[in-house]
C-alpha positions, 0 to 999 in steps of 0.5 A: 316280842323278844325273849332270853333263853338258854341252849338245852340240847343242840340238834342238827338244825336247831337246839332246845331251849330253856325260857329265863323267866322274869317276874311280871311285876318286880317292880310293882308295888302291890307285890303280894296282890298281884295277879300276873305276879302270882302266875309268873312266881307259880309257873317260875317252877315249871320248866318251859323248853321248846325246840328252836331252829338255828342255822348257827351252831349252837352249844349247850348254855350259851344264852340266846334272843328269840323272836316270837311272832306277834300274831302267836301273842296274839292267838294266844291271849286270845284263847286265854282269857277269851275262850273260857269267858266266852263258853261260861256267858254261852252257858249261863245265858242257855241255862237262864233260857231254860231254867226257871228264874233264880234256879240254882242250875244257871250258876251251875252252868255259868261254872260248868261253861268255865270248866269247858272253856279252860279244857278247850283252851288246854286243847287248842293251847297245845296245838298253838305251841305246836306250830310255834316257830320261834327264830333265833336273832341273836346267838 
C-alpha cells in the first residue's frame, strides 16, 4: 500500500513525515452518510506524523511515497473492528450464562465488553505503530 507524505523534520537516517490525508469517499454519492467519510473528514484534523527511515537525504517539504507493508494493513484492521466485537459478544454471551433471562445486566455487559475491546485496541494499536517501519520508495 502506498501513500504521499511530506518531510517534517530530517534526522541522520531518516526523517519525519506528515500523512497528506485523502477523503475516503470523494467521489461517492452518499457524501453526508457515509461512515468511512465521516472518520477520514473527523481525523483530517488530526496530525498523523511518523518517523521514517531513508538512506536519501531528505529536505524539509519535499513530497515522498511510502511503502506500508501489508501484513501491518492487515494486523491493524484486525484490532479495529474485530477485537472490540470479539470482547462485547465474549461478554454478553457470559452475562446470558449468568444473568436471568431478559435481565437488564446482559446489554449492560455487551456495553461494558465494547468499552474493553475499544481500551484494548487503543493498547495494542499503540504497540502496532510502534513497530511500524514504513520504507521510503520514491524521494
Amino acid at each position: 500500500m502506498l501513500e504521499s507524505a511530506r518531510v517534517v523534520a530530517p534526522f541522520s537516517g531518516g526523517a519525519w513525515v506528515s500523512i497528506e490525508s485523502r477523503l475516503a469517499c470523494q467521489g461517492c454519492a452518499a457524501k453526508r452518510g457515509c461512515g468511512s467519510g465521516l472518520l477520514a473528514r473527523w481525523q483530517d484534523n488530526r496530525s498523523r506524523r511518523f518517523a521514517v527511515r531513508s538512506e536519501t537525504p531528505l529536505a524539509v517539504g519535499q513530497r515522498i511515497q511510502l511503502a506500508v507493508p501489508a501484513t501491518h494493513f492487515l494486523q491493524s484492521a484486525v484490532i479495529v473492528y474485530l477485537l472490540p466485537l470479539i470482547s462485547a459478544l465474549a461478554a454478553g454471551v457470559l452475562a446470558e450464562i449468568l444473568l436471568p433471562p431478559s435481565h437488564w445486566g446482559v446489554p449492560a455487559a455487551f456495553l461494558a465488553g465494547l468499552a474493553g475491546g475499544v481500551g484494548l485496541f487503543k493498547c495494542c494499536a499503540g504497540r502496532l505503530s510502534r513497530r511500524l517501519s514504513l520504507r521510503v520508495i520514491d524521494s
